[in-house]
Every structure is written in structure tokens, then in C-alpha cells.
C-alpha angles and dihedrals in degrees: 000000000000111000099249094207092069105012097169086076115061125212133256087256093046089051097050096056103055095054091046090051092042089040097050117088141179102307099009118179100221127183129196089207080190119010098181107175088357098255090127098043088050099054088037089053097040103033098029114031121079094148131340120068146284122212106190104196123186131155092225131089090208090052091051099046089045088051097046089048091050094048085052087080097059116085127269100262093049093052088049083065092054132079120185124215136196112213150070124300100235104074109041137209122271089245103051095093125118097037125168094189140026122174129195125199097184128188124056139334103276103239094013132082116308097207085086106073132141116272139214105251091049094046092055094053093039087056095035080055093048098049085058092049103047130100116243107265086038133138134205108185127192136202109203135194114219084164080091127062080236095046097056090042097055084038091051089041089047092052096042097051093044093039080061091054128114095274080199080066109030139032125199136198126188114198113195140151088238091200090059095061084180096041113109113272135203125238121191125189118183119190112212127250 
């Protein structure tokens, strides 16, 4: 949902939509790297995926039961596409190679505690993982969430690690409201043809 108040500027979440939107093709491999409630999975799965597959990962029972609830709704033929898996985001499954898209959605568990959150150790080697297993002309895009001690440090440590890579390989942009320090930012990491 667009912020009303200043509407000539969209949201992260706004943002992030419409790359992923513009960036998915015919046969795309996706990963919700952390589907949390299973927002993110939903509008990959209705508005992005044609054909391909979505894989929707998250380390807690309560995320992948919200996310499998929510995926219910699609049609048949869109929940053939999706697998569901239990388990952190660092360490992915075999089969997630070859991937065009991976989306994470850090922080907690929205209406849960928020002492479970990701954490920066985890993330950089999630996202270390994903660059090796992303096509060339792929994206990974993060939402981070600097508003938690936790938060500002993964989105400083985010920014520092993909600010050192090849820029001959890979391009970054980081969408912020600069005068919200706290407020969710957007990180995007393309990987060259």
C-alpha cells in the first residue's frame, strides 16, 4: 500500500514489487529467502510467476504455516509451482541452483516475538549462498529493518559486504527516506550478463 501522506515517493514495499514484477520472466527460479507471514510469497506466486518455481523458506513452524494458509488461496496450478521449507536461510536446499530471483524480507516474525529475529551472521552467509547460486542477470533484493539494534547492524553489515564486490559483476542500490534513519530500506543486488 502506497503512504498516502507523500504519495510521489513509493514505499519499499512498493519498490520492491514492482522490480520484482519487471525482473521475473517465463520459467523463473524464485526464493522467499524468509516468508515470514507469507505477504511476499503470495504477491511473488500471483503477480510473478507464470512458470518456473517458488521455493518460500523460513526457520519457524508459525511462518510456514502462515505462508501455506495464505498460498491456499492461489489456484491449483500456481500452488503446483511452490515448495515450502522449513529451515534457515543460510544453508540452502540442494535444489535451489540456478535461481533468477531471491527475496528477503529480514527482521521478526510480524505478530509473533520479537525476540526471534535474523541475525547477521546468518544473513551474510544466506546472501553469500544466494550470489553463488544466482543466474547471471539475477537479483536478490532485501528489505531491511535498521528501526532494531539487530536490524541496523545486518543493514550496515549488508551494505558493507556488497559495497566490496566486483562492481564489473555486480551493481547495488540502496533505496531509503534519508530523513527516517529507522524507517525499511531497500537493498538491490544485480548480478551482470
Amino acid at each position: 500500500m502506497k503512504n498516502r501522506k507523500f504519495s510521489y515517493f513509493q514505499s519499499h514495499i512498493d519498490l520492491a514489487h514492482m522490480y520484482w514484477k519487471k525482473h521475473v520472466k517465463e520459467g523463473a527460479i524464485i526464493v522467499d529467502a524468509t516468508c515470514g507471514n507469507g505477504h511476499d510469497s503470495y504477491f511473488l506466486a500471483n503477480e510473478c510467476l507464470s512458470s518456473g518455481h517458488l521455493f518460500c523458506i523460513d526457520l519457524q513452524k508459525e511462518a510456514i504455516s502462515s505462508t501455506k494458509n495464505l498460498l491456499s488461496t492461489l489456484c491449483e496450478t500456481k500452488r503446483e509451482n511452490i515448495t515450502l521449507i522449513e529451515g534457515s536461510h543460510a544453508s540452502f536446499d540442494a535444489r535451489l541452483t540456478g535461481c533468477d530471483l531471491f527475496v528477503y524480507n529480514l527482521g521478526y516474525l510480524p505478530g509473533e516475538t520479537k525476540h526471534i529475529t535474523t541475525m547477521v551472521d546468518t544473513t551474510l552467509e544466506s546472501v553469500k549462498n544466494a550470489l553463488n547460486r544466482l543466474n547471471k542477470g539475477g537479483l536478490i533484493s532485501i528489505t531491511c529493518y535498521p528501526g532494531h539494534e539487530e536490524g541496523k547492524r545486518e543493514e550496515s553489515a549488508l551494505l558493507s559486504f556488497f559495497s566490496k564486490l566486483c562492481p564489473s559483476e555486480y551493481m547495488h542500490v540502496h533505496s531509503r527516506f534519508m530523513n527516517r534513519n529507522s524507517s525499511p530500506s531497500l537493498l538491490l543486488v544485480y548480478k551482470s550478463l
